[in-house]
C-alpha positions, 0 to 999 in steps of 0.5 A: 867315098860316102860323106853325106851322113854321120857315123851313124844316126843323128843325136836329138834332144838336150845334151852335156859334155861329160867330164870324169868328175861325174861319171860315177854319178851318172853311171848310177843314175844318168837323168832322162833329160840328158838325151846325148853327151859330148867328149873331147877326143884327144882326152880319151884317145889311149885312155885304157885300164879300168876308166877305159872299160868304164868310158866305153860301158857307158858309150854303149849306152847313151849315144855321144858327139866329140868335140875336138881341140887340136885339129887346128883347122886353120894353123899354116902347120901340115895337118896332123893326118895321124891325129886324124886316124887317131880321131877315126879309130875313136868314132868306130870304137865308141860309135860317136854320132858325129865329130865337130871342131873349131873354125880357128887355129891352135898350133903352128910349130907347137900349141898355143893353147888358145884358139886364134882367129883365122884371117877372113879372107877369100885365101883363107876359105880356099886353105881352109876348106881344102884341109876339112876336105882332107880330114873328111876324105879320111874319116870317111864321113862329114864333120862339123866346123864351129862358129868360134868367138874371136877378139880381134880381125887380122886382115880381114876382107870379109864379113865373119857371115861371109866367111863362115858361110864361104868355108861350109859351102866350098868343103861341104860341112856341117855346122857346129853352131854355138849359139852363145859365140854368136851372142858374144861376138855380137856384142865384142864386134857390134852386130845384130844377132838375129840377123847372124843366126838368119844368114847362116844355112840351117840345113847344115847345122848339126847341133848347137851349144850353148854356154856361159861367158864372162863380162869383161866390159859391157862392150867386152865379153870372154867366151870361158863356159864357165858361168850360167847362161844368160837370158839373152843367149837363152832368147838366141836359142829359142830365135835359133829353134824358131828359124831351124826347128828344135835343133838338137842343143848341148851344155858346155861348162868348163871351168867354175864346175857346179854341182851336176844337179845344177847343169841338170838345171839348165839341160832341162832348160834347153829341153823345156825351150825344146818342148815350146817349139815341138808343139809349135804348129809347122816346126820341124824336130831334130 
């Protein structure tokens, strides 16, 4: 079995995760500064008739990413090794260019509905890496884990940096590095950033998202996507393209849905911060 690359070739540029309430809208006029888009598998698995044919007319025209929610990477649960072939069918059906998933868990003997935090623990790591190694030996390729936000530490005997680089190396994965995470733990765990974003392996990065949160507390921050982006998490962004090359970056919004053109904003946004660093002598392009 080959993992060394994606399903196909890597996305680039500035993207959106797409939700059906614009699908008409960009079927009519997708804008040039989306470059790809991302979807959740598990909603779009089995979906047929007329959306169906809709989706998969536009997959074949703008390349997409998923982004899975039910793997539950770290659940003590067996893995669902038939959501897996599930996943695999999609990615063929719609020449997906790379699948990622959280670096938590969402399920034991039913879902939680909330993504939990997994043990930073040596345990941990060998239990988890072994589950993505399976998930990788099936869907015969790579995937990629996100950096997750989390609100509490049970057990821990490590550093989050240390675990999170612990897992990637030992199952030889990618990395979904979700820059606004960062800054949210940052602030709830009282770490420097800068010095997360410098510690983690760049060559593993597949793309970056990047979100709103919610200020609970000044020392309490909710990771919901479901607000703007802030200036400090955009100012992570640029510190993540200073240290690993423009890598290719996508919008995530949840909840609190603006119009299209407002997301639009802030794809072009990304795409300008994008723009700055191409032209920076040295730096290498996603």
């Amino acid at each position: 079995m080959d993992t060394s690359d994606q399903n196909s070739e890597a996305v680039s540029g500035s993207g959106l995760g797409l939700r059906r309430d614009f699908l008409g809208e960009l079927e009519a006029n997708c804008p040039n500064c989306i470059d790809f888009m991302e979807v959740a598998p598990e909603n779009w698995i089995g979906v047929g008739g007329k959306l169906g044919k809709r989706f998969r007319a536009f997959t074949e025209k703008v390349p997409f990413v998923s982004h899975g929610l039910s793997l539950s990477i770290g659940s003590p649960a067996p893995l669902d090794e038939s959501l897996v072939r599930d996943i695999k069918k999609f990615i063929h059906a719609h020449d997906i260019r790379c699948y990622s998933e959280h670096l938590s868990y969402c399920s034991d003997d039913g879902h939680l509905y909330d993504l939990m935090p997994i043990p930073f623990t040596e345990e941990a790591v060998h239990y988890v890496a072994d589950r993505i190694k399976r998930v990788q030996d099936i869907l015969e390729q790579k995937i990629a884990m996100e950096n997750v936000s989390y609100y509490a530490t049970p057990g821990k005997e490590m550093d989050e940096i240390d675990f999170v680089n612990a897992v990637l190396e030992e199952a030889d994965c990618n990395l979904l590095l979700d820059v606004n995470n960062i800054y949210v733990n940052s602030v709830n765990h009282q770490y420097d950033p800068t010095g997360f974003l410098q510690a983690l392996p760049g060559e593993r990065i597949a793309y970056c998202h990047i979100a709103g949160h919610y200020m609970e507390e000044e020392d309490l921050l909710v990771d919901t996507h479901g607000a703007g982006v802030i200036d400090p998490v955009w100012d992570l962004l640029d510190k993540a393209y200073e240290l690993f090359g423009v890598v290719p970056t996508l919008l995530e919004r949840d909840f609190n849905i603006p119009p299209l053109e407002d997301l639009v904003q802030e794809v072009h946004a990304i795409r300008d911060l994008q723009g700055k660093w191409s032209a920076a002598p040295g730096v290498q392009t996603g």
